[in-house]
C-alpha positions in Angstrom: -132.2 40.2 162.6 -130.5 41.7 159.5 -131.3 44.8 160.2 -129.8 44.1 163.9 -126.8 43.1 162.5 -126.0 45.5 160.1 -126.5 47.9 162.6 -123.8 46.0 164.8 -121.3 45.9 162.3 -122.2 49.8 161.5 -121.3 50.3 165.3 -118.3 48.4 164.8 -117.0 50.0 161.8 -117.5 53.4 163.0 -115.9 52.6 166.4 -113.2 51.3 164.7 -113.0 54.6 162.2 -113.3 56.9 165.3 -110.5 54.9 166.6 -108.2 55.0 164.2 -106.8 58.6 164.4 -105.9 57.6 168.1 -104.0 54.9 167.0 -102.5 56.7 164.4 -101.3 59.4 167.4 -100.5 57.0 169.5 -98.1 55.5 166.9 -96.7 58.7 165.9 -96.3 59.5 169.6 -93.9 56.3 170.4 -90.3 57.6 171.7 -87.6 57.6 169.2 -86.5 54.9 168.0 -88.8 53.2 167.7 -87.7 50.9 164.9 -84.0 49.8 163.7 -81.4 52.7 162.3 -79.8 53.0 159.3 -76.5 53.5 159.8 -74.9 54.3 155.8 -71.5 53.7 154.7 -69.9 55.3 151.7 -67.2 52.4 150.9 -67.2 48.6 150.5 -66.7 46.1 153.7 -63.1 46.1 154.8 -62.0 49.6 154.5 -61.7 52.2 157.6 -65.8 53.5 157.6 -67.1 49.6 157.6 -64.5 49.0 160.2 -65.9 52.3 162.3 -69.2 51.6 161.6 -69.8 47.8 162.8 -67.2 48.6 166.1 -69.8 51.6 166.5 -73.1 50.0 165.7 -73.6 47.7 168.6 -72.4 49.5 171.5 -74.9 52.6 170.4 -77.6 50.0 169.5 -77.4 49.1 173.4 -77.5 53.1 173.9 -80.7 53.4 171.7 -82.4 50.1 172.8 -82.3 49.0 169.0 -80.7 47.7 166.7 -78.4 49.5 163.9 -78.2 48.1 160.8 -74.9 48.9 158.8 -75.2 49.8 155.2 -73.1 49.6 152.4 -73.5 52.0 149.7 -70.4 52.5 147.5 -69.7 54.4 144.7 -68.6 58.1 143.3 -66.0 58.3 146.8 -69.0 58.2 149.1 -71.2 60.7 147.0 -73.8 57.3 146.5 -74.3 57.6 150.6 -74.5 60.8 151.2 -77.2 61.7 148.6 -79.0 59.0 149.7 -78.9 59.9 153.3 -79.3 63.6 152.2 -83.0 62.4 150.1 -84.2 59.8 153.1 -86.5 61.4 155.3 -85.4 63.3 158.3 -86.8 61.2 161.3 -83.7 60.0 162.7 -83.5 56.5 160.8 -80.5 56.7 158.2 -77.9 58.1 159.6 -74.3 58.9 157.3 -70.7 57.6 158.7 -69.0 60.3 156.7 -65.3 61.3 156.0 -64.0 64.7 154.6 -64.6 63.2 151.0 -68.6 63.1 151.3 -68.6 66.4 153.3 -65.7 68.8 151.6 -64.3 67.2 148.8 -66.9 65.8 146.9 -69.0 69.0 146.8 -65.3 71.2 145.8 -64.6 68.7 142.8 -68.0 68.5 141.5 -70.4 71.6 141.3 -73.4 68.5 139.9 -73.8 66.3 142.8 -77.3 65.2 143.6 -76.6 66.8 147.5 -75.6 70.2 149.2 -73.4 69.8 152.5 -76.5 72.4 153.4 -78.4 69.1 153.1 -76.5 66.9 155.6 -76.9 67.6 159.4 -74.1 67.3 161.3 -73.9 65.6 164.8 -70.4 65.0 165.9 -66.9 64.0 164.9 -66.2 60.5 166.5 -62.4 59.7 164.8 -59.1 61.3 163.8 -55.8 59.2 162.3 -53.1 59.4 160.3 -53.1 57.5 156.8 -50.5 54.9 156.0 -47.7 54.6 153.4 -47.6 50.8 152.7 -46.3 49.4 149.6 -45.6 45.9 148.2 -42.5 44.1 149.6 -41.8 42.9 146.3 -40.7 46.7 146.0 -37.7 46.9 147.7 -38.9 49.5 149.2 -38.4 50.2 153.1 -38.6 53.3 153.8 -40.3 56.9 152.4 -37.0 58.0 150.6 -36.6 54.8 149.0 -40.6 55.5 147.5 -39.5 59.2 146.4 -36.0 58.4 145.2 -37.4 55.5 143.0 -40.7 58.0 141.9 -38.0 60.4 141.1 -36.0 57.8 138.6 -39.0 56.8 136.7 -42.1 59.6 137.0 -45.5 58.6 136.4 -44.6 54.5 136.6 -45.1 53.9 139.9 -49.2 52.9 141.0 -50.4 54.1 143.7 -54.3 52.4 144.8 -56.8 54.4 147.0 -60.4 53.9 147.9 -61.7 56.1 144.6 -61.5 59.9 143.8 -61.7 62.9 145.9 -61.0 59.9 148.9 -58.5 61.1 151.6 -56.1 58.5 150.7 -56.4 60.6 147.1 -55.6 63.8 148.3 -52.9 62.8 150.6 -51.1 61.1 147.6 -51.9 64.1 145.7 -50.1 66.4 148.5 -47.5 64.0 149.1 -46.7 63.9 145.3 -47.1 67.6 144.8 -44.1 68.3 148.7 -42.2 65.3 147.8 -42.0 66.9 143.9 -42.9 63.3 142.1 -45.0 62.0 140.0 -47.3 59.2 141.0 -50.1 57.6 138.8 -53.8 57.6 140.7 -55.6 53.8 140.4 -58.8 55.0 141.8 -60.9 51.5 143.8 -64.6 51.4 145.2 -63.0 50.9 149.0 -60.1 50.6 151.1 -60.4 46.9 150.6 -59.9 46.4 147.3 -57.4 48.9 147.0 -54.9 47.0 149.2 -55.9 43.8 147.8 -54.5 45.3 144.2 -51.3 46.5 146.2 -51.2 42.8 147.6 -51.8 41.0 144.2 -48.5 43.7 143.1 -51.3 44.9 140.2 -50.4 48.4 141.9 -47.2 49.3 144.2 -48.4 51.6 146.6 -51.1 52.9 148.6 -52.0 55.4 150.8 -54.3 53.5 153.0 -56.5 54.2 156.1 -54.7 52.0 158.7 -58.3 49.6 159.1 -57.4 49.0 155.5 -53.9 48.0 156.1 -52.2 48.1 159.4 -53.3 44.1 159.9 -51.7 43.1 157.0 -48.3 45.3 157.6 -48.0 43.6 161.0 -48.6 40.4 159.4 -45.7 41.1 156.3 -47.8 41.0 153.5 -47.8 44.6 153.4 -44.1 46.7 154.1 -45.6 49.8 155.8 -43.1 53.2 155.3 -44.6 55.4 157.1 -47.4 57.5 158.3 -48.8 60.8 157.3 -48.5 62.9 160.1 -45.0 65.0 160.7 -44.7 62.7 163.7 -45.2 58.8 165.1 -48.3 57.9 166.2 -48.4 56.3 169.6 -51.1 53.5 168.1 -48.6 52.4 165.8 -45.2 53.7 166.7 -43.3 51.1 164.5 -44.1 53.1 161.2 -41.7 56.6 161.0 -43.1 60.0 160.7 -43.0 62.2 157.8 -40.1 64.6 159.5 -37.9 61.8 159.4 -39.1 61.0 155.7 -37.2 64.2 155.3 -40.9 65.5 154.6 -41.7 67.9 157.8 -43.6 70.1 155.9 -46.3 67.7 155.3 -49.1 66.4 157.4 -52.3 65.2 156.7 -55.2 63.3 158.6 -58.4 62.3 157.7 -61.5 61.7 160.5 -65.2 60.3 160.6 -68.5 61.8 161.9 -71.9 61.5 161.7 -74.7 63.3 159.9 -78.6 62.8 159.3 -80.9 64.9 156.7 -80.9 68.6 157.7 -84.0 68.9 159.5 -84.0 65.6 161.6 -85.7 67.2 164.9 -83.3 68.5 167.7 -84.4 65.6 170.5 -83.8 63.1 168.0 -80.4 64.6 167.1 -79.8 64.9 170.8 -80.3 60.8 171.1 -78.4 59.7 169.1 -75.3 62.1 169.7 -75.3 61.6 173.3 -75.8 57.6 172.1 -72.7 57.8 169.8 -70.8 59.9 172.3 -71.5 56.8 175.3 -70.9 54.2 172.7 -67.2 55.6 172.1 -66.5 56.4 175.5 -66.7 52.3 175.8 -63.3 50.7 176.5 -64.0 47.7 174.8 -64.9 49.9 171.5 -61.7 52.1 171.8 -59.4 48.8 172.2 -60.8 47.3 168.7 -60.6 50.8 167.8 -56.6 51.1 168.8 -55.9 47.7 167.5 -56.6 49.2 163.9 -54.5 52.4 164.4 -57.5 54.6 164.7 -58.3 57.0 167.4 -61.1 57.8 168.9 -62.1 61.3 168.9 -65.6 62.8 170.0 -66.9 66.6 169.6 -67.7 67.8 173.2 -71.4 69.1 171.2 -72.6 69.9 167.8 -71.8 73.0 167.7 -68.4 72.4 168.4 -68.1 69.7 165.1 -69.8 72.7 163.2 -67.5 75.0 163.7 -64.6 72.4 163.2 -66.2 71.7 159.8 -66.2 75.5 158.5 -62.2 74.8 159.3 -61.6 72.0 157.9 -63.8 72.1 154.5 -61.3 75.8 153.8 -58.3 73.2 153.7 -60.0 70.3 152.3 -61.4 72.2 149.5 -57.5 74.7 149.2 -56.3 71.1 148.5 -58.1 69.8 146.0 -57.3 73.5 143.7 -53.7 73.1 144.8 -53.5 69.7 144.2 -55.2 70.0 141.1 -57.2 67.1 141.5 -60.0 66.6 139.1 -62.8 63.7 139.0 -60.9 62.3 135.6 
């Protein structure tokens, strides 16, 4: 009897062992995804990416048939995220909401950072807006000339808040300051959020804010909005001037938001989720929340097409920051 069952449970084990590698194939051979995705953020709740992120995350869940999990990572202007998605493994599952601070100006301001652009892969572009000039009422201020003539009275006095260093609110102060020929003084923040909140509290004057971060709270008068960063009005928010009628036509400046994964994420997998991203955008009820918060929706027509906007765009990105001569201190 012993024998008999030791011999049973023998068979049973080694069934079980010859099994296993099938099991194992048969998990490894389930159709991406499989599991939730990690979808990583660079700045606190509140600011323009979180906003982005959580209008994206559910209509591309429906796309993917599971769910995305938004991530907030903060921290050295959205160098945190981007290392951490550059180090995850390259399987599809942590996926970077990134800005031209992650991608062009982090790497241009500081030679050290724990990631290489070469290790981000880029899928598409997915935004484009303006930035905008809002400023505490308690001011005075209600326009863009009234900002420069009062910068020009008193250099270096006036606080300007952004959501941290080498951010795109940053170097469009930084170009503003360097056309408009005054002298701001940088209060650098770990998000939009808190950034405006400052402005609000009057602990800083000014911001240059992504219009998530702000437009809301313009509308609602707790903010005085001057203006926005592009030459001309934007049709999402046409109340706020231009910079050619700032008496600033020579500046322009807008910031936008893609998506990247590990270099090495496999091409079908990269195909998904582009051509998830690219259906969840294309949903009206995502571009109206997206509109709502002055932001437009702007999708590469392929990959290729966001990589070669990138080899643009990080020339003028990185240009600005030496022109600029913004550092990380």
């Amino acid at each position: 009897m012993k024998r008999s069952f030791r011999t049973a449970l023998l068979g049973t084990l080694l069934a079980a062992a010859g099994a296993l590698p099938f099991s194992l194939a048969q998990a490894q051979a389930q159709p991406y995804p499989a599991k939730p995705v990690k979808l990583v953020v660079g700045f606190a709740p509140g600011g323009a990416a979180d906003t982005v992120a959580r209008a994206l995350s559910d209509a591309m869940a429906k796309q993917l048939g599971q769910s995305i999990v938004v991530e907030n990572k903060p921290g050295a202007g959205s160098s945190v995220a981007a290392e951490l998605v550059a180090k995850s493994p390259a399987d599809g599952y942590t996926v970077l909401i990134a800005s031209p601070s992650s991608i062009s100006v982090n790497p241009a301001l500081n030679p050290k950072l724990g990631y290489r652009f070469s290790d981000l892969q880029p899928l598409l572009k997915i935004t484009a807006s303006p930035l905008v000039v809002a400023a505490h009422p308690g001011t005075g201020w209600r326009s863009l000339k009234d900002l420069v003539a009062a910068a020009r009275k008193a250099p270096g006095t006036i606080n300007y808040a952004t959501s941290g260093i080498g951010s795109a609110p940053h170097l469009g102060a930084a170009l503003f300051s360097q056309v408009a020929g005054v002298e701001l003084f940088h209060v650098p923040f770990r998000g939009g959020a808190p950034a405006v909140q400052s402005v609000i509290a009057g602990d800083t004057q000014v911001t240059f804010g992504t219009p998530p971060s702000v437009l809301e709270l313009v509308r609602a008068g707790r903010l005085r909005g001057l203006g926005v960063t592009t030459a001309q009005r934007s049709p999402l928010m046409p109340e706020l001037p231009g910079m050619e009628e700032a008496g600033l036509p020579q500046f322009t400046i807008d910031f936008w938001y893609g998506l990247f994964v590990p270099t090495g994420t496999p091409a079908e997998v990269a195909r998904k989720l582009f051509e998830a991203a690219t259906a969840a955008m294309k949903q009206p009820s995502v571009q109206q929340v997206l509109a709502r918060e002055g932001t437009d929706v702007s999708l590469s027509p392929s990959t290729e097409h966001f990589v070669a906007f990138l080899a643009k765009d990080n020339a003028f990105w990185a240009k600005l920051v030496k022109d600029a001569g913004v550092t990380r201190d």
